[in-house]
N, C-alpha and C positions, 0 to 999 in steps of 0.2 A: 415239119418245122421244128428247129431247134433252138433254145433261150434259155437265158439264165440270169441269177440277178445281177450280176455282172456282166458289161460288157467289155474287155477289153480294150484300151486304147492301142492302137497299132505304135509299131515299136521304131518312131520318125528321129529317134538322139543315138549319136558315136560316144563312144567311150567310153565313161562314166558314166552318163545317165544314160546312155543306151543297154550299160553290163547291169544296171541297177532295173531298169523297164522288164532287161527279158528277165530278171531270177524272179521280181516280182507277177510278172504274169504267169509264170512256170509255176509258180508253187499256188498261183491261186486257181489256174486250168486242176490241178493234180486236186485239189481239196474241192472245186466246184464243178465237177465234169459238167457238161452240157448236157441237159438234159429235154427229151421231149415230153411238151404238155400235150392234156388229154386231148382228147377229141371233143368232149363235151365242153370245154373250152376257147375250140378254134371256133364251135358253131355259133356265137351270138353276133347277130346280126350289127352291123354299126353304122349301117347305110343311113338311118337318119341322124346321125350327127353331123354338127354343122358349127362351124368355125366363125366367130366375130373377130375383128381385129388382129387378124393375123400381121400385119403391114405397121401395129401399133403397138401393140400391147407383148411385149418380149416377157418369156420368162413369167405370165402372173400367177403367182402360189396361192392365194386366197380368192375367193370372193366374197360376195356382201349382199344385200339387196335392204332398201330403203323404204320407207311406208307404203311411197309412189310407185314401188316396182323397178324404183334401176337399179344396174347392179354395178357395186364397186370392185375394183382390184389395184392389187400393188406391182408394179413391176421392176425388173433390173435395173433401171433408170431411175427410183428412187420416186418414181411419178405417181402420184395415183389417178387411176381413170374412173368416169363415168359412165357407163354403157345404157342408154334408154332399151324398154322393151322393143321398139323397132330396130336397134342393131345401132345405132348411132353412137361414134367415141370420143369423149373429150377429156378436157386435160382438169381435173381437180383441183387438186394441189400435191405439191412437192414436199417431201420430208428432207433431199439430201443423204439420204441414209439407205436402208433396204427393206420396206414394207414386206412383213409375212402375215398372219394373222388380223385378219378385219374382223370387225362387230358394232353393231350400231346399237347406241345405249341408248334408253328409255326419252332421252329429252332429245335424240334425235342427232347426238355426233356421233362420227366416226372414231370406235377407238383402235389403236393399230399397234403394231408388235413390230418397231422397227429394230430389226436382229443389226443392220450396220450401225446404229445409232447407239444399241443398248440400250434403248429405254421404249417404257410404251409413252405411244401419244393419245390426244383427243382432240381431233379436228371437227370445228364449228361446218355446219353447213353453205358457210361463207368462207371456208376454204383456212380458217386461221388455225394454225398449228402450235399446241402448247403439250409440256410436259408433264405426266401426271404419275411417272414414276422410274426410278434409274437403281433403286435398290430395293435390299429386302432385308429386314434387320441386320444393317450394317456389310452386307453381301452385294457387289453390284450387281446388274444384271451384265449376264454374258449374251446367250441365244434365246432374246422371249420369241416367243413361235407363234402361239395360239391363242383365243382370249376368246372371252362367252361375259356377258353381262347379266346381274338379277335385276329382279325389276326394283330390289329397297335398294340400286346406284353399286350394288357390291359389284368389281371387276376380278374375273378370274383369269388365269393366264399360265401357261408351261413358259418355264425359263429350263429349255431342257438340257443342257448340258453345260460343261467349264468350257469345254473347244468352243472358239469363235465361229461365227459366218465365216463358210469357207472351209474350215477344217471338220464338219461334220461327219463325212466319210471316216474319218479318224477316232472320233467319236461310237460308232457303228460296231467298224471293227474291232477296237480296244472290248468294249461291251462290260461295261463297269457302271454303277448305278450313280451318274453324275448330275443327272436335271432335278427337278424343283415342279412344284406347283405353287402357286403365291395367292393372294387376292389383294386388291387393294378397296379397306374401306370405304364407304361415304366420307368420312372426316379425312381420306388421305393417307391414313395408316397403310403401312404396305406389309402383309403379314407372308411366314412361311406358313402352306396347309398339308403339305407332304414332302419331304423329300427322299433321297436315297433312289430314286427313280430311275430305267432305264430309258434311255433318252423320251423323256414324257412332251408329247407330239400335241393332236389337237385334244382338246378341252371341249365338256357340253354339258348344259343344265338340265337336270330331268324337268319334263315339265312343270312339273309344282316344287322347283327349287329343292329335293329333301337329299340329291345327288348329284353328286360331279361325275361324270365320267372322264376318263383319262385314256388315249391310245399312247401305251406303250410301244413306240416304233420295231423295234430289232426283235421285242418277245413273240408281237404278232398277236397282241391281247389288248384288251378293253380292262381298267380297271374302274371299279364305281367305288366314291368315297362317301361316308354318310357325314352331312353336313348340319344335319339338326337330330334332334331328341336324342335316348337314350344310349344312342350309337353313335354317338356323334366321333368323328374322327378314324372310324372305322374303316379300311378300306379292305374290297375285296374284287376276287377276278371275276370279272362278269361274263366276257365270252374270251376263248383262251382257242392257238390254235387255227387262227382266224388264215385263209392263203395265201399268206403274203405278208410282208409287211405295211404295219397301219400308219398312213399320214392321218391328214385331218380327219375331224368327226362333224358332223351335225345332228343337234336331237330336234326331231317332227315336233309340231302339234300332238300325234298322236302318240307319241314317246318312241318311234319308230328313230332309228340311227342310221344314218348316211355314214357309211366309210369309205376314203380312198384309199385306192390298194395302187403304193406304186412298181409295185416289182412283184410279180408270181413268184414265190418257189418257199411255203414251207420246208419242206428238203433241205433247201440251201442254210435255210437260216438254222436249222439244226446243225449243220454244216460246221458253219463258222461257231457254234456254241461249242461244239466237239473241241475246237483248235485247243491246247495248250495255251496257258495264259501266256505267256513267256512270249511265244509266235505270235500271238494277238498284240501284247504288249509293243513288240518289236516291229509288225507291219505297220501300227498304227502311230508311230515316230515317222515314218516315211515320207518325204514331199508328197505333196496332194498330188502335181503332176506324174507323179509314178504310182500311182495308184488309179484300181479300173474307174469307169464310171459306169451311174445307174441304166441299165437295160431298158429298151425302147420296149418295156410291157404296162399294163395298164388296168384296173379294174374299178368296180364300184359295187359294192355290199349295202341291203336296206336290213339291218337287226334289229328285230322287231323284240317287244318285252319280254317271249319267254323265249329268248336268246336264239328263234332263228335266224338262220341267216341263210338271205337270200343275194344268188348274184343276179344283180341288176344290168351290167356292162361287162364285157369282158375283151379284154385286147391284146391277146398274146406278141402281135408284131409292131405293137405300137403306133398304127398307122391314125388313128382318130385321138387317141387319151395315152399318149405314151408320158410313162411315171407320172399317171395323174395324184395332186397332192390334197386338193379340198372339192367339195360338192358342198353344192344346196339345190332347195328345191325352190323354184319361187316362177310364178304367173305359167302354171304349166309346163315347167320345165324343170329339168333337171341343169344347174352349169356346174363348169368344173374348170378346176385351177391346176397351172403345171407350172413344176419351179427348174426343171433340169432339162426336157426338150421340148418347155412350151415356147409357141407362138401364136399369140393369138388366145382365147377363153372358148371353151365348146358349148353348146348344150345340144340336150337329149328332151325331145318330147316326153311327157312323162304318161 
């Protein structure tokens, strides 16, 4: 079996956008050859995962899980759903916009990272949708993505790049350090806590609040920031190297780290760092339609505190978790979020 982090789109436009499809798949086959994964790879079993709402839930990137054990997610539709532990889906509430990033804050709402809206939310349990932030010292948000709550009301969140929803891919390949990490006060303040970031993906509290951690997408790194005493503002790379490119994070109880991996290929992504800025520059002007999309692969990493890492899932043909984007772990199970060819939320017994 052969895969890559790209998949090409087949080459369906005459003329102009067809002369402009094939130079750009030509020159990204020649810089990404196809490559095969290991063996120790193909062999993890996937047989017990198991799809909820396939028929409902399009596209969900995040999920949630609530005191009671349900889980939330945001989907294309702008919807957000409910999921009981017996598999049951209903309809939330609506943004209008494009939920990424869920987390449920200490008094029990939902706060959401809606990337079409540009602003985070904070939805009451009764479904009521209010604004609780659209800038950062005078900076609007463009793509908030991720969001992790403390327990003194502090919200943290990656605002990770200038490109809007939708031009991400462009964002990727450019590979320039455009995103943000923010927080927003108890009183409302909405601060910068890092920037210059490479597109900074999901966000996670160490357990006792004394670290941020940050997934760096395109580096394929975890960075941890220090957020109290003598180091405060410090950041540094905690695991680097990681197979793949990093979506979302979650930190355990036990300080244990969930990562989603949506696309295998270290390789690759050395690949695309190799390119000449100039070719980065220049592909990443490109319409989104003439550019590939993400590869039907899929994984899940548990990195534990003295930075191993373990794979947990692994899905080189994409057939159960392909580009899966967020994991948690919640009433013995692992679920998981897809933002580019989900259908439907998985989980995995844990």
């Amino acid at each position: 079996m052969r895969d890559t982090v790209f998949s090409c789109t087949p080459l369906d436009h005459y003329g102009a956008k067809g002369l402009v499809s094939a130079l750009v798949a030509a020159i990204l086959l020649a810089l990404f050859p196809l490559q095969a994964l290991s063996a120790q790879q193909a062999l993890y079993n996937l047989e017990g995962v198991e799809k909820i709402g396939e028929s409902i839930l399009k596209a969900p990137e995040d999920v949630a899980v609530d005191k009671e054990g349900n889980i939330f997610t945001g989907c294309a539709d702008g919807v957000l759903y409910k999921i009981t532990p017996d598999g049951t889906v209903s309809r939330f509430a609506a943004t209008g916009g494009r939920p990424l990033g869920l987390y449920f804050s200490q008094e029990g709402d939902l706060l959401v990272c809606d990337a079409g809206r540009r602003e985070v939310l904070s939805i009451t349990p009764g479904g009521v949708v209010r604004v609780i932030a659209r800038s950062a010292e005078d900076t609007p948000l463009v793509l908030p993505d991720d969001i992790w709550a403390a327990k003194d009301g502090t919200v943290y969140l990656s605002d990770a790049s200038t490109y809007p929803l939708g031009k991400e891919i462009q964002d990727l390949i450019r590979g320039d350090p455009l995103g943000r990490v923010l927080c927003i006060r108890p009183d409302k303040t909405v601060e910068v806590v890092k920037k210059d970031l490479y597109f900074p993906n999901g966000v996670a509290l160490s357990p006792d609040e004394t670290y941020l951690y940050v997934a760096e997408t395109p580096k394929s790194r975890i960075l941890r920031i220090t957020l109290t005493g003598p180091g405060k503002g410090d950041t540094q790379i905690f695991v680097d190297n990681l197979p793949g490119y990093v979506d979302g994070i979650t930190m355990c109880p036990d300080g244990n780290i969930l990562a989603a991996i949506p696309s295998i290929s270290e390789t690759d992504r050395k690949r695309i760092e190799s390119m000449p800025s100039w070719l980065r520059g220049w592909l990443s002007r490109l319409p989104r339609w003439s550019l590939p999309s993400p590869a039907l692969e899929g994984m899940v990493l548990r990195i534990r505190p003295d930075k191993t890492v373990e794979v947990l899932l692994a899905d080189p043909k994409g057939k159960k978790i392909p580009s899966v984007t967020n994991v948690i772990a919640a009433g013995g199970y692992y679920y998981m979020g897809f933002v580019y060819h989900g259908d439907g939320i998985a989980r995995f017994r844990q």
